[in-house]
C-alpha positions as CSV (number, residue, x, y, z in Angstrom):
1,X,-51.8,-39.2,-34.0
2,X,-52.1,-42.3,-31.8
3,X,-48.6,-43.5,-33.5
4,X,-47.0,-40.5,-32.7
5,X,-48.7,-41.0,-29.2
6,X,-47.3,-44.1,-28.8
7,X,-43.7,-43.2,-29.9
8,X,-43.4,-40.5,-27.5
9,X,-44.6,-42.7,-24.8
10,X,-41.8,-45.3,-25.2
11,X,-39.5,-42.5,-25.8
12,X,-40.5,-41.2,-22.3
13,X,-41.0,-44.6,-20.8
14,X,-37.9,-45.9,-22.1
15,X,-35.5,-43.3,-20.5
16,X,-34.5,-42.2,-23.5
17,X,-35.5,-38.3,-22.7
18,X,-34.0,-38.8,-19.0
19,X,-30.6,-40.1,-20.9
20,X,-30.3,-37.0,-23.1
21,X,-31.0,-34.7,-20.2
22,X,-27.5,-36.7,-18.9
23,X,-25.9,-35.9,-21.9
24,X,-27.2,-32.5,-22.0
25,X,-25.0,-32.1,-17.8
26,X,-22.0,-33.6,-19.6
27,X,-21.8,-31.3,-22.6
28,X,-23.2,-28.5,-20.3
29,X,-19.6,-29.0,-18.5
30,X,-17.3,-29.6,-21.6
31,X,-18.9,-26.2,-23.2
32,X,-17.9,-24.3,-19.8
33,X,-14.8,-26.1,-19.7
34,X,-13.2,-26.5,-23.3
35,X,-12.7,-29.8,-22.3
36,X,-13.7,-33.1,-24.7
37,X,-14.4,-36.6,-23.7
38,X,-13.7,-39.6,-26.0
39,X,-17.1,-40.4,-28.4
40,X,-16.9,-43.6,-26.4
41,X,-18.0,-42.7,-23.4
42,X,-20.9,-40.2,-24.9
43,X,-22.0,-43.8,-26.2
44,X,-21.5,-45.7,-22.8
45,X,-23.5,-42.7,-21.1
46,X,-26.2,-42.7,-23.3
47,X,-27.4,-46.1,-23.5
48,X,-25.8,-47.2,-20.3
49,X,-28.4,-44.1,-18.8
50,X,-31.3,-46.0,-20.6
51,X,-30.7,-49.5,-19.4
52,X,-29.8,-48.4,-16.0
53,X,-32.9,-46.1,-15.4
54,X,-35.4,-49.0,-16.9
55,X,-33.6,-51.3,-14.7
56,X,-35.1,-49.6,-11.5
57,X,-38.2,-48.0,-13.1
58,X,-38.6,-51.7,-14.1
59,X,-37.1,-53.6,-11.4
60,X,-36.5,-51.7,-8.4
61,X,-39.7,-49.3,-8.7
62,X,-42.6,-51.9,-9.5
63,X,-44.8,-50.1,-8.1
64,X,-44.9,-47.1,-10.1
65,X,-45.9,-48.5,-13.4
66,X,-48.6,-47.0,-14.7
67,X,-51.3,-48.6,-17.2
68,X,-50.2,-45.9,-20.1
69,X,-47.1,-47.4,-19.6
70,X,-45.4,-49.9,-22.4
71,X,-45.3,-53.5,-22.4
72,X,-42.9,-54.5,-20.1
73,X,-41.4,-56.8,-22.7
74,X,-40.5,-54.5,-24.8
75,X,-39.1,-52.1,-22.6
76,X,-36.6,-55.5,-21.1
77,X,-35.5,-55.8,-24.8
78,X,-34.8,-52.3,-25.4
79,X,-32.8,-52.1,-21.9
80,X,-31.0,-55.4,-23.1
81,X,-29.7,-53.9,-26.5
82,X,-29.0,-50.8,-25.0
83,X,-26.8,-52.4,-22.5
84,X,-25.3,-54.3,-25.2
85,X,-24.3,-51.6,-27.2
86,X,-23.0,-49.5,-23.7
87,X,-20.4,-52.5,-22.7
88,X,-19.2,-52.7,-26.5
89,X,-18.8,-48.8,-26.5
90,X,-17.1,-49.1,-23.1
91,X,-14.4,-51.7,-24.7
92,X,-12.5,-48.1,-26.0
93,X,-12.5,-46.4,-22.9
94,X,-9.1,-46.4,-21.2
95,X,-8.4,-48.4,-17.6
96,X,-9.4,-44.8,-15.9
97,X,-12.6,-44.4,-17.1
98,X,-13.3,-48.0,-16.2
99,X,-12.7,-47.6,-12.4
100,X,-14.6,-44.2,-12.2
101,X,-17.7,-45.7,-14.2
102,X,-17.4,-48.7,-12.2
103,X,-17.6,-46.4,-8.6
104,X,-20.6,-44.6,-10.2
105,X,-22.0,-47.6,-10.7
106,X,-21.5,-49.2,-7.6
107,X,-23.1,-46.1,-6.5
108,X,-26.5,-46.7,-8.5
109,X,-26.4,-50.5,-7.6
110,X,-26.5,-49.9,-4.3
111,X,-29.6,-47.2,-5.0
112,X,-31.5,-49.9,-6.7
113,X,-30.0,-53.6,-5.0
114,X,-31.8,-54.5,-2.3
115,X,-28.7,-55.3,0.2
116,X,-29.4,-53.6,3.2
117,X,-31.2,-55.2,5.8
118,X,-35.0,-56.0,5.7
119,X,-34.7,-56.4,1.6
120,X,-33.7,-53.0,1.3
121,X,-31.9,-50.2,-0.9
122,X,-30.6,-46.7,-1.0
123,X,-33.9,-45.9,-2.4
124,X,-36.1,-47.6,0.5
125,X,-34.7,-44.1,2.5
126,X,-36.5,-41.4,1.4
127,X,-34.2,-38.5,2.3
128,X,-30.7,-39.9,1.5
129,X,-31.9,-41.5,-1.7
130,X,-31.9,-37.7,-3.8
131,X,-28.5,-37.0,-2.6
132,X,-27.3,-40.2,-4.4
133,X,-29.1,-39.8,-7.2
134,X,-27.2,-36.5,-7.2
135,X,-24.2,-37.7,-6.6
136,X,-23.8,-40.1,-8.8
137,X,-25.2,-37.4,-11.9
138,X,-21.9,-35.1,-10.8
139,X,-20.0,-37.7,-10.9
140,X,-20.7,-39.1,-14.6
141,X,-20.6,-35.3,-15.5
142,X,-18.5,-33.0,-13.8
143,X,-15.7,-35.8,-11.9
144,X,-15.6,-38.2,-14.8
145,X,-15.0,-36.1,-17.9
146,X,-13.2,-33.2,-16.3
147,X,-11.0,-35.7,-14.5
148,X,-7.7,-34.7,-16.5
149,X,-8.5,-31.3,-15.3
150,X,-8.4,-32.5,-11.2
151,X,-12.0,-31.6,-10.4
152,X,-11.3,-32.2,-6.5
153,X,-8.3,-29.7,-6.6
154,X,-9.7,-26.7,-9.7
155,X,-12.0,-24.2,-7.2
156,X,-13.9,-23.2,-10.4
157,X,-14.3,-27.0,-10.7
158,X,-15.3,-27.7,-7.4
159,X,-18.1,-24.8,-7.4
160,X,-19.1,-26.4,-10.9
161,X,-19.9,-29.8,-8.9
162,X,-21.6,-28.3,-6.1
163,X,-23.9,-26.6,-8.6
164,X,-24.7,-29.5,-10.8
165,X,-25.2,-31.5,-7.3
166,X,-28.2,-28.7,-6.2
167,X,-29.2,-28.3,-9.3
168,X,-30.0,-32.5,-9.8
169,X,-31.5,-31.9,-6.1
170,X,-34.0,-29.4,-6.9
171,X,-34.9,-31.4,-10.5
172,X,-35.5,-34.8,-8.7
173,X,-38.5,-32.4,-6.0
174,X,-41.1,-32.4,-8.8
175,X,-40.4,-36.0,-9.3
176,X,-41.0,-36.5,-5.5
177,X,-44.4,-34.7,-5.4
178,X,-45.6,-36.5,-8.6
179,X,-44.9,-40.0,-6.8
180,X,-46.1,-39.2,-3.0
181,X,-49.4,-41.3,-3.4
182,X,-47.3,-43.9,-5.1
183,X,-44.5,-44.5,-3.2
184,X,-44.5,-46.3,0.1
185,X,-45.3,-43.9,3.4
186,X,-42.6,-45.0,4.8
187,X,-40.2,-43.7,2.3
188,X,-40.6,-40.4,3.9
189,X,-39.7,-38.3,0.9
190,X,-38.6,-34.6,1.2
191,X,-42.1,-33.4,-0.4
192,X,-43.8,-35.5,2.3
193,X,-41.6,-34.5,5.5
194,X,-41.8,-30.8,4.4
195,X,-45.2,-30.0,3.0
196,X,-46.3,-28.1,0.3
197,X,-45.1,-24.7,1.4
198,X,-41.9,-25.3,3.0
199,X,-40.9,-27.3,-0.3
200,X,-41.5,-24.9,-2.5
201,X,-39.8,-22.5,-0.3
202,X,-36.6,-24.1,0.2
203,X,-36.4,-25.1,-3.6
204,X,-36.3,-21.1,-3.9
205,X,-33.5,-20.9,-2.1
206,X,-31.5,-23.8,-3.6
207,X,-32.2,-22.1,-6.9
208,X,-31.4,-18.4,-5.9
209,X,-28.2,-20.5,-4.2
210,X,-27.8,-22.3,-7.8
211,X,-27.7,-19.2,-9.3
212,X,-25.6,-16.9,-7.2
213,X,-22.8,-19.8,-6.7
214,X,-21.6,-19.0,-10.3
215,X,-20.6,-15.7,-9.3
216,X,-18.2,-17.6,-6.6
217,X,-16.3,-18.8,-9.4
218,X,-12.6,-17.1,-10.3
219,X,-14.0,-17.2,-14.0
220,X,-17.1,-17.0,-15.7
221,X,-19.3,-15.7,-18.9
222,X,-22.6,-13.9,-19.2
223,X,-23.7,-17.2,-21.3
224,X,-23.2,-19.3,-18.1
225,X,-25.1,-16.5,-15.6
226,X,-28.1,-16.2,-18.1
227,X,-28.2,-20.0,-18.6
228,X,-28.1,-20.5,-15.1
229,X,-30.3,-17.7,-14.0
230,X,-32.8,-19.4,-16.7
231,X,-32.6,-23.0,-14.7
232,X,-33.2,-21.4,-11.5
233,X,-36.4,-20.0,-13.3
234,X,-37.6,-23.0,-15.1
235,X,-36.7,-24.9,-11.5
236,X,-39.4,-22.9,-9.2
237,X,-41.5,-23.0,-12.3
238,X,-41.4,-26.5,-12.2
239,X,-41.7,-27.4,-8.6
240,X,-44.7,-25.0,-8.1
241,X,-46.3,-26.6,-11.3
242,X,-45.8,-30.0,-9.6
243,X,-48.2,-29.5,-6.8
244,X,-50.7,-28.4,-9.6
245,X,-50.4,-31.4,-11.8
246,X,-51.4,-29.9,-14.7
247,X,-49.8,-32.4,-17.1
248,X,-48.8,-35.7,-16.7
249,X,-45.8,-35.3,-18.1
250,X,-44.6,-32.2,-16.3
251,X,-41.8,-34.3,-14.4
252,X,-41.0,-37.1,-17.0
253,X,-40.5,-34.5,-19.8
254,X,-40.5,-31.2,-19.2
255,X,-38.5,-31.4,-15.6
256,X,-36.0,-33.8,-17.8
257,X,-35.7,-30.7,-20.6
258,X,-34.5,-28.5,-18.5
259,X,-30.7,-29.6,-18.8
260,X,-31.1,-29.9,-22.6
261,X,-33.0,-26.3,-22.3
262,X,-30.3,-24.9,-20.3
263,X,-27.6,-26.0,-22.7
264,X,-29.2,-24.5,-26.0
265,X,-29.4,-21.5,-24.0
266,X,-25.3,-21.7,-23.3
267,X,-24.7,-22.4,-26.6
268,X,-27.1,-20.1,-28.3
269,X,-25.6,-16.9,-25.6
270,X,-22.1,-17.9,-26.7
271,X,-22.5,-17.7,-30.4
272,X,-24.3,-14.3,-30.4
């Protein structure tokens, strides 16, 4: 029990759950879409998510680790490979891909680089930090792999990308209440400007606004309403649950499921 203990801890610790959930966004659009993306960049993705996420857990967050945490060595080694193996998958990627991973990740260098003034990043401002976060998730699973499809100029597309924005918004809240006592006061996090009530309010409304955007679309299924109408669900769940802190891994790994939930669900609706 204490091996399997300690697996799942690196699993969590390493990114590897939060790197799945990515993948679960990216084949979440593909499934809605028809579309396909090269293997190659389901490989850069994947272990590009898990060296970039322990680079900031690890690098740009220090002062969230946590004693239950995993040698830091080990998790440096692990982000090392991984990167590895994310620049060698990348090699197969067309010139197009390139530029639009390199603008994502410009995007998340600027989140976790401290070059603003006063030795600071995107994520030394609490409320403009989510939205990048956010933006940069649409971007590496909506823009990138539907770009042959013009994302920017498809409506159904662009309603797609303002859904997967709200619905990384409303995933990252639970996140934010679990780290309020951690992070910095003067990160002024949404949890911590709004208080309890007018949080769990307002992710209500993003959800119901998550949910009922899908009917905005010129085409849709009833596997794409239920599957949304089940992450608006599992979303208040989780953001109520959050201020309870029943388990201290509701953010980490069940907030992180929710993605890969959500896509089982498509996938299961569409085959019956």
């Amino acid at each position: 029990m204490r091996a399997l203990n300690g697996i799942f801890r690196f699993y969590i610790h390493g990114s590897f759950h939060v790197a799945f959930a990515l993948l679960a966004f990216l084949f979440y659009s593909l499934e809605l879409t028809g579309q396909s993306v090269p293997s190659a960049y389901v490989f850069t993705l994947f272990f590009g998510a898990v060296a970039g996420y322990n680079a900031i857990k690890w690098g740009a967050e220090p002062w969230k680790r946590r004693p239950s945490w995993p040698a830091p060595g080990k998790i440096l080694m692990l982000s090392g490979i991984c990167g590895v193996i994310a620049l060698i998958a990348a090699m197969d990627l067309s010139l197009q891909f390139w530029l639009l991973l390199g603008l994502g990740t410009a995007l998340a260098a600027l989140y976790a680089l401290p070059v603003f003034p006063g030795f600071r990043n995107l994520r030394s401002f609490g409320a403009i930090k989510v939205l990048i976060v956010a933006l940069v998730w649409v971007h590496l699973t909506v823009w990138i792999p539907l770009w042959e499809s013009k994302p920017l100029l498809n409506w159904d597309l662009q309603i797609e990308a303002i859904q997967r924005f709200l619905w990384v918004l409303l995933l990252m809240l639970p996140f934010e209440i679990r780290d309020m006592k951690a992070d910095p006061a003067e990160l002024r996090t949404w949890p911590r400007r709004w208080g309890e009530k007018t949080t769990q309010r307002l992710s209500w409304v993003g959800a119901l606004l998550l949910f009922l955007l899908t009917f905005w679309k010129d085409y849709f299924t009833g596997a794409e309403v239920l599957s949304k109408a089940l992450a608006a669900v599992l979303i208040v769940i989780a953001v109520g649950a959050a201020y309870r802190r029943k388990t201290a891994y509701l953010a980490s790994f069940w907030v992180e499921a929710i993605p890969i939930i959500c896509l089982a669900a498509l996938l299961v609706l569409r085959w019956i």
